[in-house]
VOBALO-292813 format. One record per residue: residue in three letters; residue number from 1; x, y, z of N, C-alpha, C in turn. Coordinates in Angstrom, 1 decimal, always signed. Each point is the difference from the previous one (the first is absolute). Example, Ala and Ser with C-alpha at 12.3 -4.5 7.8 and 13.67 -1.06 7.14 Angstrom:
# VOBALO-292813
PT  residu  num     npx     npy     npz    capx    capy    capz     cpx     cpy     cpz
PT     ALA    1   +13.2    -5.7    +7.8    -0.9    +1.2    +0.0    +0.9    +1.2    +0.0
PT     SER    2    -0.4    +1.1    -0.7    +0.9    +1.1    +0.0    -0.8    +1.1    +0.8
***
This chain:
# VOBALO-292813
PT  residu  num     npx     npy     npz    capx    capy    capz     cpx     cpy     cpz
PT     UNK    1   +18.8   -19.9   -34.2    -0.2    +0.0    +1.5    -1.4    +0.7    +0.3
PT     UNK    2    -1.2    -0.6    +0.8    -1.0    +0.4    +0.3    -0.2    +0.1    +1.4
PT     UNK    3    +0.2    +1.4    +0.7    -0.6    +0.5    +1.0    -1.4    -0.2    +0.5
PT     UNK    4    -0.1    -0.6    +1.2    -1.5    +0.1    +0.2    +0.2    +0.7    +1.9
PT     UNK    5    -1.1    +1.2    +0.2    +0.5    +0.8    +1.0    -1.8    -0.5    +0.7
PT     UNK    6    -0.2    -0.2    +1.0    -1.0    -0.2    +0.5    -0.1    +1.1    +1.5
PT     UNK    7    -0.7    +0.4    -0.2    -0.6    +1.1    +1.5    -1.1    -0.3    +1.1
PT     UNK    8    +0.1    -0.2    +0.6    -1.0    -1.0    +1.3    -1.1    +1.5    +0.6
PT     UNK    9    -0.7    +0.4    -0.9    -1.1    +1.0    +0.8    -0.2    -0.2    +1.5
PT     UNK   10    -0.4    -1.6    +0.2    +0.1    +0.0    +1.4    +1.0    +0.7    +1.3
PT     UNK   11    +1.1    -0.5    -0.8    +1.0    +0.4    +0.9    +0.7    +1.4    -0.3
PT     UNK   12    -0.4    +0.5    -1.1    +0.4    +1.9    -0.4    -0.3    +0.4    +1.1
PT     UNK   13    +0.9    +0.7    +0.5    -0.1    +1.5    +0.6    -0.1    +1.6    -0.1
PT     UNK   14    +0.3    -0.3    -1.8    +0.1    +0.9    -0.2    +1.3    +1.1    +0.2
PT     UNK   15    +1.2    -0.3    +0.5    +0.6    +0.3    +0.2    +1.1    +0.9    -0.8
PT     UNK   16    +0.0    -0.4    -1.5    +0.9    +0.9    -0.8    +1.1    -0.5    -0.7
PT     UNK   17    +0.4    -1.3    +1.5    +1.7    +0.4    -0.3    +0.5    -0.9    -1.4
PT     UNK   18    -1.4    -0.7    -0.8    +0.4    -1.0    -1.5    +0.0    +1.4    -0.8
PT     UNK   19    -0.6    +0.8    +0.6    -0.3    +1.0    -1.4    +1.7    +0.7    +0.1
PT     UNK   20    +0.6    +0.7    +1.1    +1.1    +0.6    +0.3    +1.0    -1.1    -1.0
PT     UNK   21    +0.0    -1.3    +0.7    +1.0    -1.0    -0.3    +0.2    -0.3    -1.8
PT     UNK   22    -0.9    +0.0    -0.7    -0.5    -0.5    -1.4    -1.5    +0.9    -0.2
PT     UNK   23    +1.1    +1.0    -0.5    -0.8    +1.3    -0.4    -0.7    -0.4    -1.4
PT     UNK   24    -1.5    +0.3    +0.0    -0.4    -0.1    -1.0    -0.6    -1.6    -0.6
PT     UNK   25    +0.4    -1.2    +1.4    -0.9    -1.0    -0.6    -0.9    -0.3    +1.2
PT     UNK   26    +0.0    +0.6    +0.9    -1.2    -0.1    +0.6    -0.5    +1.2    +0.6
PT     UNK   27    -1.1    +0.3    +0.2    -1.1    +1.7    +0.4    -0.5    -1.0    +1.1
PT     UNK   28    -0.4    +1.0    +0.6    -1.0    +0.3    +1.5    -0.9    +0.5    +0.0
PT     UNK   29    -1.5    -0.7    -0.2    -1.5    +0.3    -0.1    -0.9    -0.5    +0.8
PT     UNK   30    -0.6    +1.1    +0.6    -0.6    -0.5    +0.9    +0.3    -0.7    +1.0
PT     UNK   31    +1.1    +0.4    +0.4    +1.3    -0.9    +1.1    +0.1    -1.3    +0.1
PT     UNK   32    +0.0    -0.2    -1.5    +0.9    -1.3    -0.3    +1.0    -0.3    -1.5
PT     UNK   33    +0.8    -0.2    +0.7    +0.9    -0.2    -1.2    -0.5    -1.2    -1.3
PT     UNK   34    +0.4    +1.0    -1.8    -0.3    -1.4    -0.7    +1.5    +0.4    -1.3
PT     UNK   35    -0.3    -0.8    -0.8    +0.7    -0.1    -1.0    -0.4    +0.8    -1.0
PT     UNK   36    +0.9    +0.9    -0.6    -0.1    +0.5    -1.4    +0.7    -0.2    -1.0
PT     UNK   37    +1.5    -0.1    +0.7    +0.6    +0.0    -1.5    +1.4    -0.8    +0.5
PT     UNK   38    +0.0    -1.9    -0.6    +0.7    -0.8    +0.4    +1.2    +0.7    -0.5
PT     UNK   39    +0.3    +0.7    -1.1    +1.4    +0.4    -0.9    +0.5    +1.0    +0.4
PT     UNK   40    -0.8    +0.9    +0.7    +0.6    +1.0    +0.6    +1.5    +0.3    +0.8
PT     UNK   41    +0.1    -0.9    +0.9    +1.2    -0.1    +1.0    +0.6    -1.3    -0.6
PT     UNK   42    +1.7    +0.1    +0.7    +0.4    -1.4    -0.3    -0.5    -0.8    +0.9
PT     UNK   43    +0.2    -1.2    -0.5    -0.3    -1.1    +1.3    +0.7    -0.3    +1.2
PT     UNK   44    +0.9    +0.7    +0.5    +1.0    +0.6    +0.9    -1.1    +0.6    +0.7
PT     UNK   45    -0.3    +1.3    -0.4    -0.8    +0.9    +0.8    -1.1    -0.7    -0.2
PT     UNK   46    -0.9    -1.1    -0.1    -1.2    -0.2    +0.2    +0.0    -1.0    +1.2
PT     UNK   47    +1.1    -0.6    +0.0    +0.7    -0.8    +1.1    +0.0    +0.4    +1.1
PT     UNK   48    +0.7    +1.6    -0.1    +0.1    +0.6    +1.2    -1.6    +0.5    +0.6
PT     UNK   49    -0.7    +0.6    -1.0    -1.2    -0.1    +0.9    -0.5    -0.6    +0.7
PT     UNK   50    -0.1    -1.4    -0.6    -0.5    -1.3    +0.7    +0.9    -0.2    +1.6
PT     UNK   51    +0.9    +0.2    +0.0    +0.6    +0.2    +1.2    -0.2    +0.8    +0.8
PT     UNK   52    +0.0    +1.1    -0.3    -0.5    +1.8    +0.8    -1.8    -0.4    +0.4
PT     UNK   53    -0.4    -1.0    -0.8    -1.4    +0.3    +0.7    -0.2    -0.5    +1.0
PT     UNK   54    -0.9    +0.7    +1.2    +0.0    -0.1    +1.3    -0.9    -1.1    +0.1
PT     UNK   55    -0.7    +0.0    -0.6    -1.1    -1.3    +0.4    +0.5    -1.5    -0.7
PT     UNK   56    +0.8    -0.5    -0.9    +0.8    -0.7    -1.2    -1.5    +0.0    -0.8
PT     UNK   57    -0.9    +0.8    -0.8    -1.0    -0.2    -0.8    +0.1    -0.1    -1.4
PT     UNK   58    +1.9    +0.2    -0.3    +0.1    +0.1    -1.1    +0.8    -1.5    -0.6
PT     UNK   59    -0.3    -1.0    -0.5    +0.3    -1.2    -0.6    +0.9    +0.2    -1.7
PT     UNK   60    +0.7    -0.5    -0.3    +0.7    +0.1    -1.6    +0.2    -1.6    -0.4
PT     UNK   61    -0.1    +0.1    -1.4    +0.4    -1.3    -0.3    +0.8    +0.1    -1.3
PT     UNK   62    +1.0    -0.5    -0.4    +0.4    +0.4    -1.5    +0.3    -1.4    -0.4
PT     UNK   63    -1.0    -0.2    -1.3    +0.2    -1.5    -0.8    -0.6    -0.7    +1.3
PT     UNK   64    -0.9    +0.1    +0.9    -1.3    -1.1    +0.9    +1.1    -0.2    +0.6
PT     UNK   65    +1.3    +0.6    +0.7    +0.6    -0.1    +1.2    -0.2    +1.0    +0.8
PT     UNK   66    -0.3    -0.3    +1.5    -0.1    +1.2    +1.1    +1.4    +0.2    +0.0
PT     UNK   67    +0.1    +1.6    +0.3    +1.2    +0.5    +0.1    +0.0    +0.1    +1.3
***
């Protein structure tokens, strides 16, 4: 299974709440969210970030399907 997590700079706010949600696969720099560590969280909680984000900046795909 291959995760692919994309983050839309454009639309970051910077807001937090992927870091809170799926601790440890995404940081906040320079008030925008990116990717560090796809293995970190289950894919449950990477889910849920993508939902919690306020702006929708955060996209997933596992095996080239959008989740």
């Amino acid at each position: 299974m291959t995760i692919e997590i994309d983050v839309s700079a454009a639309r970051c706010i910077g807001s937090k709440s992927c870091t809170h949600a799926a601790e440890g696969v995404f940081e906040v720099v320079n008030g925008t969210a990116r990717v560090v560590d796809v293995s970190a969280a289950p894919l449950e909680d990477i889910v849920a970030a993508s939902e919690v984000c306020p702006t929708g900046a955060i996209k997933i795909r596992r095996d080239g399907q959008q989740l």
